[in-house]
N, C-alpha and C positions, 0 to 999 in steps of 0.2 A: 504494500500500500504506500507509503515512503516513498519507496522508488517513483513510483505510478505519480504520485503528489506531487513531489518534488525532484525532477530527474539532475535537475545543474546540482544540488545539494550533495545526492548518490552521488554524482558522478566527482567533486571533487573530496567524498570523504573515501571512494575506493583510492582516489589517487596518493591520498596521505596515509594509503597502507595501514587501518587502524586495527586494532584486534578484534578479536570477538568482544570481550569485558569495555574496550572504547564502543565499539558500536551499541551495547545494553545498557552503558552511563548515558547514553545520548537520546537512547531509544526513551528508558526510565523518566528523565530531564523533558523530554517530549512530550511523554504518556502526561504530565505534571502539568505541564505548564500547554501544550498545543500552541506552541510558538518553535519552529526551527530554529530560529534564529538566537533564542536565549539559552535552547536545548545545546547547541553547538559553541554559542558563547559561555556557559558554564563549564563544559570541558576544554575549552580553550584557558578560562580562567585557572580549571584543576590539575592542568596537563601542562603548563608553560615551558617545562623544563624537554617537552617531547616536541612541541611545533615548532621552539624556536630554531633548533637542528632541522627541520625541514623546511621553514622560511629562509635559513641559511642556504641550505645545498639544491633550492630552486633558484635564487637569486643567484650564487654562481653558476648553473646552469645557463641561464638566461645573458649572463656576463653583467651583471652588476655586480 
């Protein structure tokens, strides 16, 4: 359903390789609140020390 809902959302948290236990924090955060956006902002908040290593290794990807 997620998927189906929301497919740019899907489609950028398969690309930040998340776990099973990140996608059930997000799913949980979801279920709660029926906002993606705060669902995804809360694990962003709880995880900092995990995205900023993948805002890092996109950005030199990209060559900034």
């Amino acid at each position: 359903e997620f998927r189906q809902e929301h497919p740019a959302a899907a489609a950028l948290l398969s690309e930040m390789e998340l776990t099973y236990e990140d996608f059930m924090y997000i799913a949980g955060e979801y279920y709660e609140t029926e906002d993606i956006e705060a669902a995804v902002q809360s694990w962003l908040d709880t995880h900092e020390y995990l995205w900023e290593l993948w805002v890092k290794d996109a950005k030199i990807a990209i060559g900034e």
